[in-house]
N, C-alpha and C positions, 0 to 999 in steps of 0.2 A: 751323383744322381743315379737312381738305381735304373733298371731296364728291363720290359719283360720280352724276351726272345721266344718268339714263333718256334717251335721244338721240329715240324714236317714242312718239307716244301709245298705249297701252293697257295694260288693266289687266293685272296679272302676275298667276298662276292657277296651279293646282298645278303643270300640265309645268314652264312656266318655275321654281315655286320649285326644285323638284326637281332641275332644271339648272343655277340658280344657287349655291343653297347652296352644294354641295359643296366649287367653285372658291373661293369666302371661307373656306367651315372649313378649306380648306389650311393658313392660317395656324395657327403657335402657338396665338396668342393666343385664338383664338374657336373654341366646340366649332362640332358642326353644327347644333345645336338653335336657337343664339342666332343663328347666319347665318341659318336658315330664317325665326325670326320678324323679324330685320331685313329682309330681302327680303319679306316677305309685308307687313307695315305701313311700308315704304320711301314710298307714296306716288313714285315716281320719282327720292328721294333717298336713297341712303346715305354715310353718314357714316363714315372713317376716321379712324385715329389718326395714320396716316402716307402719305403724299401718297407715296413707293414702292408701299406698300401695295394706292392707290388705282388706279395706275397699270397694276400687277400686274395685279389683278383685273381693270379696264378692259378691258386688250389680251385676255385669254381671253375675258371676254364678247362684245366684237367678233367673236372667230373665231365665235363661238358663233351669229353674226348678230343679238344685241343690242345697237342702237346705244348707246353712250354717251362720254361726257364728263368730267374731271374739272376742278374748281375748287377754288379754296383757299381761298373765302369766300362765303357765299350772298347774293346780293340781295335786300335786303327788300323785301319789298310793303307800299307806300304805305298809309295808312288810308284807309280809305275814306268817301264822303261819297254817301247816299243818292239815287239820284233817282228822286222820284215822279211822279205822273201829270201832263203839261205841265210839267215843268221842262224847262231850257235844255240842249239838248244839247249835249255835249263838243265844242269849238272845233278843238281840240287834234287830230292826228292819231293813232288809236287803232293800240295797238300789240298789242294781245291784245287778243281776246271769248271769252270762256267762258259757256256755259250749264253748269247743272245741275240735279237734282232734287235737293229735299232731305226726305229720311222723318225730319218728326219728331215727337216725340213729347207731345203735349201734356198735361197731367195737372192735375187741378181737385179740391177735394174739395166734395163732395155733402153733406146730409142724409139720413139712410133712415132706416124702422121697421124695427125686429128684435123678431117679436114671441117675448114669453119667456113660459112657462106657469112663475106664482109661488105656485099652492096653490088649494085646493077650493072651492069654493061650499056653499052650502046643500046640493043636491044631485049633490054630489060630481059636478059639471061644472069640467075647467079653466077657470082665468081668466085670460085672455092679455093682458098690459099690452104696451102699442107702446112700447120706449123708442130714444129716437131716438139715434144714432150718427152719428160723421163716416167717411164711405168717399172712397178716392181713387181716381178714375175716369182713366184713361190713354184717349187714343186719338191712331193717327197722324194728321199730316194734310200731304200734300204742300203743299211750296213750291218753284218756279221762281227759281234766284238768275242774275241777269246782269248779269256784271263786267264792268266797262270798264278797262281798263289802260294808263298810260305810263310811259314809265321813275321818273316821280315821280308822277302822280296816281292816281288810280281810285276809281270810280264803281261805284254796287252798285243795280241794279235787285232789289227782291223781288218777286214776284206768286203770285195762288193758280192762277194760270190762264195759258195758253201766248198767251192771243190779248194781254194786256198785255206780254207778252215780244217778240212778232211787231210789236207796234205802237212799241214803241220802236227795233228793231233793223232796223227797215225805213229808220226815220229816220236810220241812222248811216250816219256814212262811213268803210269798213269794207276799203280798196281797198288799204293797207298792214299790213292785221293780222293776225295767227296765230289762226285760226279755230281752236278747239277743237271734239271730235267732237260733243260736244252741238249747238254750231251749225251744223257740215255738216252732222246728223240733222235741226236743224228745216230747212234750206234746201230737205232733200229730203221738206220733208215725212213727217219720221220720228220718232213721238215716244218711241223706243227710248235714252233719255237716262237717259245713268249718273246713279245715286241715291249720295246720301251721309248717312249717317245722323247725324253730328252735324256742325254749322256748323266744328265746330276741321278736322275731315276735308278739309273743302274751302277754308278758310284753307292749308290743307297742297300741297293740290293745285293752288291759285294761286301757290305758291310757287315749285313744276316750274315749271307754266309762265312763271313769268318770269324762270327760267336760262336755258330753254330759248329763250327769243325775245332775249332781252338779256345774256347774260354771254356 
């Protein structure tokens, strides 16, 4: 199945969908509804049925000054294998760094009283029993993920906090790798870093970037 890769980082927002769609619903085959949400949850990939097709669309998007690319196979990303605090840094010359935030969402269930009024007393005072119940309690809670990438390995740093992100990423050697915008934000001291709200999201968005730097 062929693929058109997003060529510059960032996010596509309604102008660009509104620009892009239309050029996809050209074809037959797809209204403009389903090119809109393809392009809107494309993460920097979409998918054709036909490598014409992909080619098509490609060269107007370029007029259009959106770079891109087509392929006729995706590169997989490697599984990853954790590294925590004092592990041995990657030997290996890194080929992609990505930072990210990730909003998620965490959910627990509690005990609580619910008090019920179940009938009179003596002197027609309610009488409130506690009877206890399970409630499921949600809250976000940010986490920092930073991936290490080679054409075969990668390494997944988690943290709750940017200074265990800073303290590994200081230690790398970083001098042949495609810097993702998260990490030119922290280099500049910026911590305006794209959020993804489920881990598949940015499994997704690891994925661009490893067309982008190796196919």
């Amino acid at each position: 199945m062929p693929y058109l890769i997003q060529g510059d980082e960032f996010e596509i927002g309604l102008d660009w969908t509104r620009r892009l769609a239309p050029v996809m619903a050209e074809s037959r085959s797809l209204v403009l509804a389903d090119a809109t949400h393809r392009v809107r949850q494309s993460f920097g990939i979409i998918p054709f049925d036909e490598r014409e097709e992909a080619e098509r669309v490609g060269a107007r998007f370029a007029d259009m000054g959106f770079a891109n690319f087509v392929v006729d196979d995706l590169l997989p990303v490697p599984p990853f294998r954790l590294l925590g605090p004092g592990g041995q840094m990657p030997e290996e010359k890194i080929g992609v760094v990505a930072l990210g935030r990730l909003l998620l969402e965490e959910k627990r269930t509690v005990r609580e009283g619910d008090t019920l009024t179940v009938g009179v007393s003596y002197a027609r005072i309610p009488i409130g029993h506690a009877l206890p119940r399970d409630a499921t309690v949600t809250r976000e809670r940010t986490r920092y993920y930073l991936d290490l990438l080679t054409r075969e390995k990668h390494w997944r740093v988690r943290a709750g906090t940017l200074a265990r992100i800073v303290a590994v990423y200081t230690d790398l050697d970083v001098s042949e790798a495609y810097l993702n915008d998260g990490v030119r934000s922290l280099s500049r001291s910026d911590e305006r870093i794209r959020a993804f709200r489920r881990e598949r999201d940015w499994d997704r968005y690891l994925t661009w970037l490893l067309q982008v730097r190796y196919a």
